[in-house]
N, C-alpha and C positions, 0 to 999 in steps of 0.2 A: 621504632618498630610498629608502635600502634598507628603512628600516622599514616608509615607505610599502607599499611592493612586497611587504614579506614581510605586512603587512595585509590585500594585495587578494586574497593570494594562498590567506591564511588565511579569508579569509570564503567566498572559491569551494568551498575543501575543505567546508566548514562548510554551505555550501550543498547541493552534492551527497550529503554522508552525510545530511542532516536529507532529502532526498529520495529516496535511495536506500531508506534505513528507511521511509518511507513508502510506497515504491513497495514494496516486501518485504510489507511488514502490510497492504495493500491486495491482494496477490495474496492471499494467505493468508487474507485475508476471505473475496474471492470464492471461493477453492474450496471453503471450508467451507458457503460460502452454498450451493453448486450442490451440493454434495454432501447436504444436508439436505436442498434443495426436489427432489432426483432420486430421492431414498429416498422419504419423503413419496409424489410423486407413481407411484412406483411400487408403495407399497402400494394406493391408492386403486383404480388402474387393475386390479390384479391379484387385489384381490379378486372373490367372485362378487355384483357387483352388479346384474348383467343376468339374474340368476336361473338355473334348474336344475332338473332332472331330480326332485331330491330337494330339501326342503324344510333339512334340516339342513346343506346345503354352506357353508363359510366361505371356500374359498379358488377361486380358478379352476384346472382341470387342463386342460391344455391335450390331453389322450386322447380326452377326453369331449365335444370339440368335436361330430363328428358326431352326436351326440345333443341336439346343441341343436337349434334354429330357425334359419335361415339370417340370419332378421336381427338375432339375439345375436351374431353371428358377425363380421356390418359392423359392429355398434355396437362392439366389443371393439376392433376394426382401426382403427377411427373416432379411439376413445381412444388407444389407443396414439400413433397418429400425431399425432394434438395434444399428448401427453404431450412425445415428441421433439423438436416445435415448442417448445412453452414451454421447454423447458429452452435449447435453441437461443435465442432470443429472451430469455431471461434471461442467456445465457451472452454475448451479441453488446453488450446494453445496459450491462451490467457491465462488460466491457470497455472500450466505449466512457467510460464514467463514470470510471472508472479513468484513464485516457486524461486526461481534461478536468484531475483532481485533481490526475495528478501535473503537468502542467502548473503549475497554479494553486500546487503544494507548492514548485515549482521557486521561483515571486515569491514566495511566504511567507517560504521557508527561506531566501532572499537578505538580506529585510527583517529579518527575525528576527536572522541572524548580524550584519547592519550593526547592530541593535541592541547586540550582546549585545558587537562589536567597537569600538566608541564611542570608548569610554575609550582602546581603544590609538591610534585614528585622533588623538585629539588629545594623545597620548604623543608620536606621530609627529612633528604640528607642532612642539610645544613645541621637542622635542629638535633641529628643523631651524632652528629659532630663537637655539637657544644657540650663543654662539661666545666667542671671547677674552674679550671686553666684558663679559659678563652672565654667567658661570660660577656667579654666587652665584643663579640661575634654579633653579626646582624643581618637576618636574610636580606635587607636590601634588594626585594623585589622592582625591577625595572620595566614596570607592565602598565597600560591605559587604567586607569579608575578605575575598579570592582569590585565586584565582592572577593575575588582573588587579594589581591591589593588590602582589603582591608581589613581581613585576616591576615595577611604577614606586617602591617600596621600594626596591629594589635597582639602577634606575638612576638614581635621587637618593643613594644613599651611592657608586655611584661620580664622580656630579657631583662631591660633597664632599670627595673625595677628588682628584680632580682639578684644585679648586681648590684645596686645599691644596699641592699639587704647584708648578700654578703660582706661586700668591705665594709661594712658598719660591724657585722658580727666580730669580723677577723679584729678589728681593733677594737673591739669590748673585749675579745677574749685576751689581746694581750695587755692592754689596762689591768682587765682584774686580776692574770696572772703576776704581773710586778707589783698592784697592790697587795696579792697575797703573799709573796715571795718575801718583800720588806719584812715582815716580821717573823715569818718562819725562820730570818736569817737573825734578825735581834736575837730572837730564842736561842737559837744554837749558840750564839755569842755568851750569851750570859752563863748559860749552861757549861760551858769550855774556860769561859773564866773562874767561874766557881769550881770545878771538878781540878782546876790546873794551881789553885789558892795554895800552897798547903797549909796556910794558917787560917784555913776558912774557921768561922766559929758559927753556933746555930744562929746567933743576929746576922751574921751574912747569910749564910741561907734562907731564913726566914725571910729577909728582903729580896733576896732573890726570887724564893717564891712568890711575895705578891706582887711582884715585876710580871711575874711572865704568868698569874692568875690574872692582871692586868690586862697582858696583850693578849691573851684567849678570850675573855668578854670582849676585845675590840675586835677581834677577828670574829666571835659571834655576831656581834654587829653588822660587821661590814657583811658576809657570808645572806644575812638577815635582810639586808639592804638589796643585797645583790637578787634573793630571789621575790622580794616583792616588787623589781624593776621587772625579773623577767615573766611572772605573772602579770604584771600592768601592760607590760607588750602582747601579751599575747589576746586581750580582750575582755568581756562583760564574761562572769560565768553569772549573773543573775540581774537581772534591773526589776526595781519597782520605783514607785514615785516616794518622794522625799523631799523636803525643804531646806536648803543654803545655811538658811541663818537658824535651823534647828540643831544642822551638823556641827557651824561653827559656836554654837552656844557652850555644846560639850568639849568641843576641844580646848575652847578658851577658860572653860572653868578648873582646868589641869594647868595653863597655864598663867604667866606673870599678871598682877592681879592692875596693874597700871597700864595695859593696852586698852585701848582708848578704840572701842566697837560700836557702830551704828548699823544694825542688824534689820531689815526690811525681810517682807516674804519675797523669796525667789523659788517657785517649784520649779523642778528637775528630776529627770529620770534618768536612774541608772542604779551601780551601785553601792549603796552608801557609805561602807565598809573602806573602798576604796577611795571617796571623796572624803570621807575623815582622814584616810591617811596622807592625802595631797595637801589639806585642809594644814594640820597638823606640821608638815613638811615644810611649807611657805613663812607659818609663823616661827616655826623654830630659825629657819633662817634670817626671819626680820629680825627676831630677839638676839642671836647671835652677832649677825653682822650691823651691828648698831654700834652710836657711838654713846660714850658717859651722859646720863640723864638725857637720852633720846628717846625719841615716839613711836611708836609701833602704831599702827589706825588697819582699822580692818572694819568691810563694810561688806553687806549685802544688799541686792534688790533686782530691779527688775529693770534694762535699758533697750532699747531697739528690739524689743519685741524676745530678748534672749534675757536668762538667771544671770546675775552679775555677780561677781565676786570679786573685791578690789583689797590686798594688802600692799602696804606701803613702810618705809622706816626713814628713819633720819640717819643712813650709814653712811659711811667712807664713799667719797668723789670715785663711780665706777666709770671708765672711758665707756663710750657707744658704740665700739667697736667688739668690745670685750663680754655684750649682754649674752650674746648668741653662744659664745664659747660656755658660759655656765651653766648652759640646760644639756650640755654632754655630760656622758657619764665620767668621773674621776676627775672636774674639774672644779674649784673652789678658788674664792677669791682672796688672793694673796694680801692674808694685813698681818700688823703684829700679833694679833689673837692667833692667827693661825698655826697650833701645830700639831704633830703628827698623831699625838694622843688624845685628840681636843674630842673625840667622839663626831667629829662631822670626815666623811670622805668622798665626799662630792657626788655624790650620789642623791640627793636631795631634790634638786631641780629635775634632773633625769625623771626620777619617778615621777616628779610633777607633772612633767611633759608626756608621759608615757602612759597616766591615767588620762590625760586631759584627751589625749587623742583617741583613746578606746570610748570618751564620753562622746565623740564629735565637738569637741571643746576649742573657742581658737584661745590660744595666749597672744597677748600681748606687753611686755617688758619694756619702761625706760627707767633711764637713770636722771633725774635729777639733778641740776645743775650744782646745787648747793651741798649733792651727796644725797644718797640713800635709794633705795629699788621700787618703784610702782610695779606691781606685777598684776594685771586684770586679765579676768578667765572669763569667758560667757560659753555658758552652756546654753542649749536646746532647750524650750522650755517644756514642762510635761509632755512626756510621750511622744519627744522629737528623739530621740536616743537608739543608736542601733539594736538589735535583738542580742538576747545573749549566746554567746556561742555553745553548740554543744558538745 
């Protein structure tokens, strides 16, 4: 409806300047017109055409009057005042005609902008067409190169963008509803088998209860996990400048005291809060997904002019095919450690990925032929970082 509006709104502008210019060059006509037939007519008048005293006069003296004939004198006056008339009567018509044109420029220049506005009028529809249902919809404007053209260019990559958004949303929400669903149904389970016991005794309940205190702290977790993904998606709420290997100094002093860190300055901005918690994220998964007396290495510094950050592990042989799939949310990589109460649900990479992109951050992930995940992040270095949102 606004595009509508801002259409009608643009064709009146459209209208009034194609007639304004016209009214402009039509005045501009006429006084060039009147100016030409006034000169003109007042050489003609002003010459001595009514004759003279002297046979060689070319011009009229107006001195020498009394020496004319009395009726050189009317004839001269005669002219004159018809001279004033025509120019009057040219100057009144012209007006008038001018009058009729702009008129007439007003319904041209109307017609002419609905012409020339076409293409957005039914930019317009399309777009008041799209909704949830039909996102994959695309004006598919069929027009030469313009600025027409490249506004409906650029409100089909943001459709597509749009839909990308959606079907990513639509499948996070039903990920984290079956991850939440799993255990709300254990609960009831356990709940229905105890309540159904009749030789329950308080050692059964009591392990019942710290069964299902269990899966409430993992549903804390996961709940916990869920909404620092969805603040990491939505961007910076603050950047200041910070050091890499300041942030990883403190994460690592909380953790396993045998990773093996070579720690250089990398300044970056952004913030910090948030890069502890990616920081933290990568290493919990090196340490995790490792194998018996394996290396965890973690590094910082400074390469091609961007903060580097490089974690690395000696874990399980991951195919290459399979890197991409793990920075989704609810995806984890399938080994014997892995089970449903292990406090990891796939969510770990996700947020990684989710900070790293609010930082201008690129990742890059390989696997190791012999086993285990290289994962390097280069940030922007100081004051390369987007603004915080408000």
């Amino acid at each position: 409806m606004r595009l509508l509006a801002l259409t009608m709104r643009l064709r009146l502008r459209l209208t009034l300047l194609y007639s304004s210019v016209f009214a402009v060059s039509g005045a501009i006509l006429l006084g060039i017109t009147y100016l030409l037939v006034s000169h003109a007519a007042g050489v003609f008048y002003g010459t001595g055409q009514f004759g003279g005293p002297q046979q060689g006069d070319v011009s009229y003296n107006s001195d020498r009057l009394p020496s004319l004939p009395g009726i050189a004198r009317e004839l001269w006056a005669q002219g004159a005042r018809q001279r004033e008339g025509i120019l009057h009567e040219l100057l009144v018509q012209s007006g008038i005609a001018l009058a009729i044109m702009g008129v007439f420029s007003v319904a041209l220049g109307w017609f002419v902008a609905g012409r020339a506005l076409r293409p957005m009028a039914a930019m317009a529809a399309t777009v008041r067409e799209i909704s949830a249902r039909n996102l994959h919809e695309r004006l598919s404007v069929q027009t030469p190169h313009d600025e027409l053209k490249d506004l409906a260019d650029t409100v089909d990559g943001l459709l597509a963008r749009l839909e990308s958004a959606f079907d990513a949303q639509k499948h996070f929400v039903a990920n984290a509803a079956h991850e939440l669903r799993t255990p709300l149904t254990l609960e009831r389970a356990l709940l229905e088998e105890t309540l159904t016991d009749g030789e329950a005794t308080l050692a059964s309940y009591r392990a019942m209860t710290e069964r299902l205190l269990a899966l409430s702290m993992d549903q804390g977790r996961r709940l916990e996990a869920l909404l620092m993904l969805a603040n990491s998606e939505r961007g910076l709420d603050r950047q200041e400048h910070f050091d890499l290997a300041a942030v990883v100094r403190r994460v690592l002093h909380t953790s396993p005291s045998w990773i093996e860190a070579v720690l250089k300055s990398a300044p970056a901005s952004g913030d910090p809060a948030q890069i502890e918690r990616l920081v933290a994220n990568l290493v919990d998964n090196a340490v995790y997904y490792n194998v018996p007396d394996g290396r965890v290495n973690v590094s910082t510094g400074v390469r091609d002019g961007r903060a580097l950050l490089s974690i690395s592990n000696t874990g399980p042989v991951i195919p290459q095919g399979e890197i991409q799939r793990l920075f989704a949310p609810f995806q984890r990589l399938r080994t014997e450690r892995t089970t449903y109460d292990d406090g990891h649900h796939g969510l770990g990479l996700s947020i990684v990925q989710a900070i790293a992109s609010a930082h201008n951050a690129v990742i890059t992930a390989h696997a190791a032929p012999a086993g285990g995940l290289l994962v390097e992040i280069a940030f922007p270095l100081q004051g390369g970082c987007p603004p915080p949102r408000k």
